[in-house]
C-alpha positions as CSV (number, residue, x, y, z in Angstrom):
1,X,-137.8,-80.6,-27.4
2,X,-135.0,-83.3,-27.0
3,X,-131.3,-81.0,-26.0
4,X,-129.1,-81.9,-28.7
5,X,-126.0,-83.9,-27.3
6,X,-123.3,-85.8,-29.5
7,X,-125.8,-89.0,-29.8
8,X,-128.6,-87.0,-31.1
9,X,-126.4,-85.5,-33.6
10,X,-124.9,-88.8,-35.1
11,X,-128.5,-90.0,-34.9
12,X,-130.2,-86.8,-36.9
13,X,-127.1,-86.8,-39.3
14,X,-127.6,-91.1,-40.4
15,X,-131.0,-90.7,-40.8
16,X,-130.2,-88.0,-43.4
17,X,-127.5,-89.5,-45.0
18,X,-124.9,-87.2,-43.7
19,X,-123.1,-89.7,-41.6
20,X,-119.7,-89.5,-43.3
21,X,-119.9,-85.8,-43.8
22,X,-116.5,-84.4,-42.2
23,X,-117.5,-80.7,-41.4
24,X,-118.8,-80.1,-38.6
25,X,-121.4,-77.1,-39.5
26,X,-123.6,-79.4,-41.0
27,X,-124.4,-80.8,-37.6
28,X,-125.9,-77.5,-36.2
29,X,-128.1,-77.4,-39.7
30,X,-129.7,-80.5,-39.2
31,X,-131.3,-79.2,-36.3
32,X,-131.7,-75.8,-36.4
33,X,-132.9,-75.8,-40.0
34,X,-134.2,-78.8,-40.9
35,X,-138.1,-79.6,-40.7
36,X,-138.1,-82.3,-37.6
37,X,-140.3,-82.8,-34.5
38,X,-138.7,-83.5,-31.2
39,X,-141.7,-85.3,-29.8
40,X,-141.6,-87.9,-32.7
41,X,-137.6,-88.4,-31.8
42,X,-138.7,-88.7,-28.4
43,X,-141.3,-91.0,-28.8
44,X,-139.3,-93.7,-31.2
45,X,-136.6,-93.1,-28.4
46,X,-138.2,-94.0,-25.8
47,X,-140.1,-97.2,-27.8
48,X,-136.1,-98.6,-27.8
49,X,-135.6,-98.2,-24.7
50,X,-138.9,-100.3,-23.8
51,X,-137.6,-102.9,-26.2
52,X,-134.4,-103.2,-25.0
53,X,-134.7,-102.5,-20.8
54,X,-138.2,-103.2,-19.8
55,X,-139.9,-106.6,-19.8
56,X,-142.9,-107.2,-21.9
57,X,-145.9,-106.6,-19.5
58,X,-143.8,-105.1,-16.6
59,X,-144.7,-101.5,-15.1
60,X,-143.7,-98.8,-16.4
61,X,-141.8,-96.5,-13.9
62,X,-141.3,-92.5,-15.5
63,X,-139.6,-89.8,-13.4
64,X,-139.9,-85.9,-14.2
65,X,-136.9,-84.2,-12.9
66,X,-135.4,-80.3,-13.5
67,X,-131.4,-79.4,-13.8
68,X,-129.9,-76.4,-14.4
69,X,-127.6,-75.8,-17.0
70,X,-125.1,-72.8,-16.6
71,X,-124.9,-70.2,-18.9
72,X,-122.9,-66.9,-19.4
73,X,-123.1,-64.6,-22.0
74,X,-124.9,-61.2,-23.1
75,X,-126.9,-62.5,-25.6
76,X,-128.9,-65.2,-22.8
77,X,-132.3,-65.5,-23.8
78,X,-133.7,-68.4,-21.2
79,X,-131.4,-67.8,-18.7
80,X,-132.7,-67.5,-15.2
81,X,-131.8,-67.7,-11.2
82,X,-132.7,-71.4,-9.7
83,X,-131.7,-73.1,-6.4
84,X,-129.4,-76.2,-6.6
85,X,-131.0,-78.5,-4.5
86,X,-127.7,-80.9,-4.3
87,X,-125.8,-78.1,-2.9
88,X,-128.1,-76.6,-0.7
89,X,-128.3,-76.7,2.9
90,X,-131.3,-76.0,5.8
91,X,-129.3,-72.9,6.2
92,X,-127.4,-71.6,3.7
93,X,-129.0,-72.1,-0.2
94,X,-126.7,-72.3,-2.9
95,X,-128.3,-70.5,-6.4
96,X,-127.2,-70.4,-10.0
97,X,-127.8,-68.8,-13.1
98,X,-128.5,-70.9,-16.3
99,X,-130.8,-73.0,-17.9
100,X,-133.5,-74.5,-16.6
101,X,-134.6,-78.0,-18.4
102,X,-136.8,-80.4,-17.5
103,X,-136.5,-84.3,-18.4
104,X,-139.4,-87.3,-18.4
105,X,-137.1,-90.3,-17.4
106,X,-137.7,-94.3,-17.6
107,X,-136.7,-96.0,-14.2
108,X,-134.9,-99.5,-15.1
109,X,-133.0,-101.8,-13.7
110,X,-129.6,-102.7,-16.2
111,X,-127.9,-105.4,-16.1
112,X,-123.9,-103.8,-15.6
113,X,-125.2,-101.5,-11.7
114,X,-126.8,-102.3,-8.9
115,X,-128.7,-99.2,-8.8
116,X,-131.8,-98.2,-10.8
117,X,-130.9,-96.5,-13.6
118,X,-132.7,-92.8,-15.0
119,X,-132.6,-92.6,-18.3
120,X,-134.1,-89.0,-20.5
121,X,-136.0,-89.5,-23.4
122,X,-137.4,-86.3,-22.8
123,X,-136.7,-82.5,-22.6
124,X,-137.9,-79.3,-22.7
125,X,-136.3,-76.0,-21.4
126,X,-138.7,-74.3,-18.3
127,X,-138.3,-70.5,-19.6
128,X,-138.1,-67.9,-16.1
129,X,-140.4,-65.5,-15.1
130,X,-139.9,-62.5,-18.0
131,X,-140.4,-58.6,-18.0
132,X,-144.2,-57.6,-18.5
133,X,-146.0,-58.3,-21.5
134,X,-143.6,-61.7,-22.4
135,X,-143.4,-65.1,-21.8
136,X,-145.3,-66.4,-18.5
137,X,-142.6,-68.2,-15.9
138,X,-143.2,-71.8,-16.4
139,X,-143.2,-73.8,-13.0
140,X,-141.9,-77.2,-12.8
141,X,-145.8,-78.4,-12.2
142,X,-146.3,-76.6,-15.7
143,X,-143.9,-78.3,-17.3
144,X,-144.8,-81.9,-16.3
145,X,-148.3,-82.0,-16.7
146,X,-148.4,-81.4,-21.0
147,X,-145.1,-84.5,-20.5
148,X,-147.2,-86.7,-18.8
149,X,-150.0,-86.4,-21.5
150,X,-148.0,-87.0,-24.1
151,X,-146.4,-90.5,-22.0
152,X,-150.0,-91.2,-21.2
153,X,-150.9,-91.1,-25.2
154,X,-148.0,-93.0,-26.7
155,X,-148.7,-96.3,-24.5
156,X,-152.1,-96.2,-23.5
157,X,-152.5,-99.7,-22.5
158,X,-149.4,-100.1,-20.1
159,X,-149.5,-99.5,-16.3
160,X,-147.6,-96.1,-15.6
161,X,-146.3,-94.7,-12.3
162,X,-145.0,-91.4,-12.0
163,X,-142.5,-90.9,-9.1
164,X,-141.3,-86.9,-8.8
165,X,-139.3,-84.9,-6.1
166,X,-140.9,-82.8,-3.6
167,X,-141.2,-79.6,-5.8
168,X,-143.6,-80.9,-8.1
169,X,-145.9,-82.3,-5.2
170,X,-148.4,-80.3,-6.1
171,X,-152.7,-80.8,-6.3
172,X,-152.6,-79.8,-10.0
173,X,-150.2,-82.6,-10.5
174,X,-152.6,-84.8,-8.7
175,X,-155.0,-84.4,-10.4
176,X,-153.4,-84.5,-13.5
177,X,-152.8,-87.8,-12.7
178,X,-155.9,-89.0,-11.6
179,X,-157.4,-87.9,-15.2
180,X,-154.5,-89.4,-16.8
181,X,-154.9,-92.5,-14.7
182,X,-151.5,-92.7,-13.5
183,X,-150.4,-93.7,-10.0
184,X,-148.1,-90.2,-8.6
185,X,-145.2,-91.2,-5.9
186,X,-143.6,-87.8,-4.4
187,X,-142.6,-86.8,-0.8
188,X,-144.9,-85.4,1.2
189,X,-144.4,-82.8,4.0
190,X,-145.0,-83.9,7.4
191,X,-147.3,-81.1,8.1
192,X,-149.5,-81.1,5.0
193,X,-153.6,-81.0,5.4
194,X,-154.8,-84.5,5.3
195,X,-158.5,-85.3,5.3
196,X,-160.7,-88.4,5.4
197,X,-163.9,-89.0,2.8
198,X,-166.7,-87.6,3.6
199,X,-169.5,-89.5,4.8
200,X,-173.0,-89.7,3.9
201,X,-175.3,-86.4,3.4
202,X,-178.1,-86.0,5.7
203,X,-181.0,-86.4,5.3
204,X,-183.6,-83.6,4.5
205,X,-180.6,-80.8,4.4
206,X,-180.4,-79.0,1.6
207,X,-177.5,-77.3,-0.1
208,X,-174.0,-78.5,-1.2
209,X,-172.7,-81.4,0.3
210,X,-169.4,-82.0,2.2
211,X,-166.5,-82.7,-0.4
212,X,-164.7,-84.1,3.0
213,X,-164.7,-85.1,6.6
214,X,-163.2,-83.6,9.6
215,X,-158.9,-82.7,9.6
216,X,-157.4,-86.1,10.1
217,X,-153.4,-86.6,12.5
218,X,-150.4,-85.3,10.0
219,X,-147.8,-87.5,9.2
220,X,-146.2,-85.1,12.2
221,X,-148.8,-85.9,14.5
222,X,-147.8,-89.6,13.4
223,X,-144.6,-89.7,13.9
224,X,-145.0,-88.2,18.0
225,X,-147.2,-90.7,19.3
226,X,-146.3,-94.0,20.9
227,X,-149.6,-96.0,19.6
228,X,-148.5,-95.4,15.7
229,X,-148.6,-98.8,14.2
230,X,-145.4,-99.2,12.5
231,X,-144.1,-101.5,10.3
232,X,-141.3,-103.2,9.5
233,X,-140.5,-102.5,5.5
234,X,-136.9,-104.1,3.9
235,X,-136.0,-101.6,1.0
236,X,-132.9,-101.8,-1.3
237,X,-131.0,-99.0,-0.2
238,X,-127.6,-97.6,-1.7
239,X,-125.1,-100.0,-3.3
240,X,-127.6,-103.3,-3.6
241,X,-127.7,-103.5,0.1
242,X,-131.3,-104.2,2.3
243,X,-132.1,-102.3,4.9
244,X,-135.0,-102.2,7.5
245,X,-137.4,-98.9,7.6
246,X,-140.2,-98.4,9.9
247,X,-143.7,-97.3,7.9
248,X,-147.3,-97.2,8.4
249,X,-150.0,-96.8,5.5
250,X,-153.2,-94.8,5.9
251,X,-155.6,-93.2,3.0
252,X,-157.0,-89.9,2.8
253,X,-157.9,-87.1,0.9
254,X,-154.9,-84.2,0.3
């Protein structure tokens, strides 16, 4: 569902003809009572914004991103314990209490900053782990992978790339977005299992074949050794400036 701010309001309240209504309670009945679907407001939302930032043709670059929102109160429904990445440290890790929402973003460039800018056109609230016999604890993998359907369907034809943060670099994301034919960008960690196609079956054996080859050098492994082909890469860093990074590129199966 799309969280309710003082746009979406003015917005819900002109399309029904409310616009120049002075009290306020009539806000909070447009969209608590009134027969409306959030993925319909989403999707003519996010049609402006291709109209207005993105280039006819160009790529279209989404993000998926959680925040929590605090909340206090006895009558909390949603409410849950999460980890502020931001604020927390190798050491110490800072936790809060709120709500937990998750947003599907378009990356675009705008004209007035020289950063790339993230704009929602998408939310849903990730409800916590419950008592026995409720509502399951939705993950943030959980929460992405129905999103990224629902991207997928409303502009079929376009080139989409999904870039998330390290918590949702998961396989079930992956492959997700191999069904969904979408290119996924996350970090990776250093360590992670990396392995190369498998090669052709034998001859004469019988039985399953190999799904892959033999464990390949982690990014770790990598990153230690003097004979690593690296390469000189010039990225727009903070504040519009270039700066060198050293890369190499390999493929293989995670």
């Amino acid at each position: 569902m799309l969280a309710p701010g003082p746009r979406t309001v003015t917005a819900a309240l002109r399309i029904m003809g409310l616009a120049l209504e002075r009290r306020f309670t009539h806000s909070h009945r447009g969209l608590n009572r009134a027969t409306w679907s959030a993925c319909q407001g989403s999707r003519r939302l996010r049609g402006l914004l291709l109209t207005v930032l993105v280039p006819q043709g160009a790529t279209l670059v989404g993000g998926a991103d959680d925040t929590v929102e605090r909340r206090s109160g006895r009558k909390r429904k949603a409410t849950g314990c999460y980890r502020e990445a931001a604020r927390s440290t190798k050491k110490p890790g800072i936790h809060g209490g709120g709500l937990q929402w998750g947003a599907m973003r378009l990356l675009v460039p705008v004209p007035w900053s020289r950063r790339v800018w993230a704009v929602p056109f998408l939310t849903a609230l990730c409800w916590p782990r419950q008592k026995r016999g409720t509502r399951r604890h939705t993950t943030s993998v959980d929460w992405v992978r129905p999103r990224l359907k629902h991207v997928r369907r409303w502009r079929p034809g376009r080139r989409l790339v999904l870039v998330v943060a390290g918590g949702c670099a998961a396989v079930a994301l992956a492959l997700a977005c191999v069904k969904s034919r979408v290119p996924l960008v996350s970090r990776q960690r250093r360590a992670a299992a990396l392995y190369p196609p498998p090669g052709p079956p034998p001859t004469g054996k019988r039985g399953p074949h190999p799904t892959q080859g033999k464990r390949q050098r982690s990014g770790l492994g990598w990153t230690e050794r003097s004979d690593t082909p690296w390469e000189t890469v010039a990225v727009t860093w903070d504040g519009g400036q270039r700066q060198k990074l050293w890369g190499f590129s390999r493929t293989a199966l995670w």
